[in-house]
FIKE-664416 format. One line per 2 residues: number of its first residue (from 1); their letters; for each residue x negated, y, z negated of C-alpha. Coordinates in nm, 4 decimals. Layout:
<rs>
NUM) A) X:Y:Z  ... $
</rs>
This chain:
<rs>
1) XX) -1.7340:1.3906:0.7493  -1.9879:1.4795:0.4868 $
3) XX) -1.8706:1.7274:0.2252  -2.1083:1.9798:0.2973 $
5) XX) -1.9710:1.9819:0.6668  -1.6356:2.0426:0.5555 $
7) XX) -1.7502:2.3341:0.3051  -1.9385:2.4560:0.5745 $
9) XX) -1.5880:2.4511:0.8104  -1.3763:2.6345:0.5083 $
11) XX) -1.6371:2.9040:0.4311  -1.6316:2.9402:0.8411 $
13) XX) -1.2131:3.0085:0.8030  -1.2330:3.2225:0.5126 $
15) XX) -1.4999:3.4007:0.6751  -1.2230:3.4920:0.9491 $
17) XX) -1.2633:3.1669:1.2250  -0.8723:3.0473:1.2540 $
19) XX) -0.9932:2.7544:1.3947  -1.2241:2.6222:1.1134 $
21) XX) -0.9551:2.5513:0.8972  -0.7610:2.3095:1.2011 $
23) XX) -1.0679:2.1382:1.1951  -1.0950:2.0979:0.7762 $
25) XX) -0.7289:1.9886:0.7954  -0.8020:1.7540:1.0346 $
27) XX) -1.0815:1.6046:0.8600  -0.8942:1.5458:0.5390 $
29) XX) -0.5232:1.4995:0.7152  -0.5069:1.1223:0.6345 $
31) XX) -0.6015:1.1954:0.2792  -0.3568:1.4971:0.2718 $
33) XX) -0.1192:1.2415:0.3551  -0.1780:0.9299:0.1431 $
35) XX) -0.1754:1.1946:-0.1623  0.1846:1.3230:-0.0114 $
37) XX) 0.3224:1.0188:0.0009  0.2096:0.9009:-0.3333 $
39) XX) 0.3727:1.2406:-0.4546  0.6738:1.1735:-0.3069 $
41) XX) 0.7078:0.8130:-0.3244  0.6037:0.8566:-0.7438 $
43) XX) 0.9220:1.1364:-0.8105  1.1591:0.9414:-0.6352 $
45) XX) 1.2484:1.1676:-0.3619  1.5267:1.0601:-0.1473 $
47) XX) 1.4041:1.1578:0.1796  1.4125:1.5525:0.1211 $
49) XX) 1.0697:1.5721:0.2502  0.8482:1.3581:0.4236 $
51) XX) 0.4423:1.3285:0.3418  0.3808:1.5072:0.6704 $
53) XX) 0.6006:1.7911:0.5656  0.4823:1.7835:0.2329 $
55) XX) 0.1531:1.8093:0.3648  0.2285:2.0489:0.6329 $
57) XX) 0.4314:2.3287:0.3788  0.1120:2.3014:0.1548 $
59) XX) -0.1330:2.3540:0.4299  0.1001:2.6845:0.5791 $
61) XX) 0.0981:2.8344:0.2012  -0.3550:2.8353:0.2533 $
63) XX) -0.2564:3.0376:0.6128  -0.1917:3.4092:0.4783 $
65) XX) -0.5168:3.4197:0.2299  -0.8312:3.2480:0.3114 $
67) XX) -0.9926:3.0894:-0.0161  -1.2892:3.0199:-0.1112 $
69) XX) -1.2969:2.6497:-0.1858  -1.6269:2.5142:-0.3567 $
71) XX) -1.6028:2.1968:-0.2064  -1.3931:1.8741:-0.0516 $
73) XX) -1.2604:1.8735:-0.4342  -1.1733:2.1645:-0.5053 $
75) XX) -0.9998:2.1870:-0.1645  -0.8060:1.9026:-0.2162 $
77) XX) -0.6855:1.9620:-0.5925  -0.5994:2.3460:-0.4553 $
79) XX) -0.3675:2.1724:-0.1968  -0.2192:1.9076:-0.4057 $
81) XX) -0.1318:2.1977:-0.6788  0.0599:2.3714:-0.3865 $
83) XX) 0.2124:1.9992:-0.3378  0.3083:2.0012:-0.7082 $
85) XX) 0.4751:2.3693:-0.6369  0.6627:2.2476:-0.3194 $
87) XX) 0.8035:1.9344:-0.4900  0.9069:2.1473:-0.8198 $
89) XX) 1.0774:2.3696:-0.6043  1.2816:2.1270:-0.3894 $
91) XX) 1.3916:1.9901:-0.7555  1.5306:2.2861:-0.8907 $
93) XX) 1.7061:2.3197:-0.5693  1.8867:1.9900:-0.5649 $
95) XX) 1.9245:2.0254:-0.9535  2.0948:2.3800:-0.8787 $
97) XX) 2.2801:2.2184:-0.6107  2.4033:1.9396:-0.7820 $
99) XX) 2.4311:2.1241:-1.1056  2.2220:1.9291:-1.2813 $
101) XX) 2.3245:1.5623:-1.0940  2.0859:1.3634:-0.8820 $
103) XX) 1.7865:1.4754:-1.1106  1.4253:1.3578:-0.9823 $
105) XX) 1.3011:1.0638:-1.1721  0.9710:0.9810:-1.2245 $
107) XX) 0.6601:0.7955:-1.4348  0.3610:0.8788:-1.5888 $
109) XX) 0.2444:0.4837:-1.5532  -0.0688:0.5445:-1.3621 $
111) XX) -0.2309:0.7614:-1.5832  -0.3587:0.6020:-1.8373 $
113) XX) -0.2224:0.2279:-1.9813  -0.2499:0.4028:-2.3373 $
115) XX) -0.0182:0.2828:-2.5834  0.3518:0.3859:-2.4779 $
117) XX) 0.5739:0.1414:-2.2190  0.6352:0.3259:-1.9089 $
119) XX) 0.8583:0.6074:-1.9394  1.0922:0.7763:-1.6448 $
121) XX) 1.1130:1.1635:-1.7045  1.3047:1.3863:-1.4477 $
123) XX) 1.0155:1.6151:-1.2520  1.1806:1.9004:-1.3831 $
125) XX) 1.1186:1.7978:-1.7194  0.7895:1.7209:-1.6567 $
127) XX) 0.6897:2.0307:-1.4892  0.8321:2.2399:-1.8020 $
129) XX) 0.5715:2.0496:-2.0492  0.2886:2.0113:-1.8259 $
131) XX) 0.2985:2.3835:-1.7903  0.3289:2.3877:-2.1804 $
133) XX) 0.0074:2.1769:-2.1870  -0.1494:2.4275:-1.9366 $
135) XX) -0.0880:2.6612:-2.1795  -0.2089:2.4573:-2.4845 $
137) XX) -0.4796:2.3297:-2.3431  -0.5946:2.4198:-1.9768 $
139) XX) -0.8499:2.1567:-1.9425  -0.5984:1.8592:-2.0202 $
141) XX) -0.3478:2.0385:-1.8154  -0.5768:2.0145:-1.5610 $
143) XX) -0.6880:1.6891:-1.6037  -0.3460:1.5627:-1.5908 $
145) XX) -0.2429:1.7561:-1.2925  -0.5583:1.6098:-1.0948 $
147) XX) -0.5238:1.2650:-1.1814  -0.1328:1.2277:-1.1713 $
149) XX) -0.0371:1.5321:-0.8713  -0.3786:1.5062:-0.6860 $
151) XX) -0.4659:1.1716:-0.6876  -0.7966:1.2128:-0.7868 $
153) XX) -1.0221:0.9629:-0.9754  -1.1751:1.0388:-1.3595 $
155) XX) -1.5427:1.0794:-1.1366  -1.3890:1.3438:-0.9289 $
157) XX) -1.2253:1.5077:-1.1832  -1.5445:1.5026:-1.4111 $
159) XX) -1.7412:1.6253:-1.1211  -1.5269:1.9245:-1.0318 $
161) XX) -1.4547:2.0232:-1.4143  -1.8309:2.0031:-1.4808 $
163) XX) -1.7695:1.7654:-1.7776  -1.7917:1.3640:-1.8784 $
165) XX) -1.5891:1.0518:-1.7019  -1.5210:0.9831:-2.1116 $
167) XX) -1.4116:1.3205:-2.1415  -1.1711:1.2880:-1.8805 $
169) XX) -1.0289:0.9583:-2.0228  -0.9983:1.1459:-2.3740 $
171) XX) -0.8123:1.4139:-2.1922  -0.5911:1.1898:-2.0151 $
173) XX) -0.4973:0.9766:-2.2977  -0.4403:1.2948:-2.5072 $
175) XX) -0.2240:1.4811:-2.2327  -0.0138:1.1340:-2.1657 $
177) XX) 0.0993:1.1407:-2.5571  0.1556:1.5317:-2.5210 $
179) XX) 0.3608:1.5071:-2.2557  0.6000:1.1744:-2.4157 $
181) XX) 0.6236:1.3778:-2.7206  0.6786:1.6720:-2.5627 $
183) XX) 0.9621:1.5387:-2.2965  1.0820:1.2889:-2.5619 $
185) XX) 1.1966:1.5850:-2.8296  1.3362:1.7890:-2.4977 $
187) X) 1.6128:1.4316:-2.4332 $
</rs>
């Protein structure tokens, strides 16, 4: 489906037509899904949550508020940043369980093959200095939660932030170093 169709399907739901936003779902489902499952499969989850109800608590946290999504991208990263929330929540759960035991484990390899060996950081951990970053700097933040949480490529990302694919890899490289530093003075 063309992006302009599924616009055209969201601005229908948050225009008040329920059934608009089954059909956007079901237009992006598969890609819901691959991004779940790279989520999941990435932190190390030991089957506390499946893709599809990864995917499915993310979609039922759009249902109370209609949005108004720009486009495919924007609908996407808005879902996989209520991903990121789901998954961050089901770790401090365990972690409170387990007081502190069985922590998530995770990498940063994919995001950019700058400098540092892969590292394994607990998602907790993680979470805590991206949102540092956020604060620091909310472009990088984002950039980093798009690529790594989303699954989104640097043209995506540079097309939905308005700025340059070199801009992007800047941003990445510089938010990959933040976070090591930043995690590495927290072990």
């Amino acid at each position: 489906m063309p992006d302009s169709d599924l616009t055209r399907l969201l601005h229908a739901w948050r225009n008040g037509d329920g059934r608009a936003l089954t059909a956007a779902i079901e237009q992006v489902y598969a890609e819901l899904r691959r991004i779940a499952a790279q989520r999941i499969g990435r932190h190390g989850q030991s089957a506390t949550l499946s893709p599809t109800e990864l995917v499915h608590e993310a979609v039922l946290g759009l249902l109370p508020v209609p949005m108004d999504f720009a486009n495919r991208s924007h609908f996407l990263a808005t879902l996989s940043l209520a991903m990121r929330a789901i998954l961050v929540d089901h770790a401090r759960a365990r972690a409170t369980d387990k007081r502190g035991g069985n922590r998530v484990r995770m990498s940063l390899s994919r995001l950019d093959s700058v400098d540092a060996a892969d590292a394994a950081f607990d998602l907790l951990s993680l979470e805590q200095a991206l949102t540092q970053l956020e604060r620091f700097d909310p472009r990088c933040g984002q950039v980093m939660h798009l690529t790594y949480f989303g699954g989104m490529e640097q043209e995506q990302i540079a097309t939905l932030l308005n700025v340059s694919v070199p801009t992007v890899k800047r941003d990445l490289r510089f938010a990959r170093s933040w976070l090591l530093k930043a995690i590495g003075e927290e072990t």
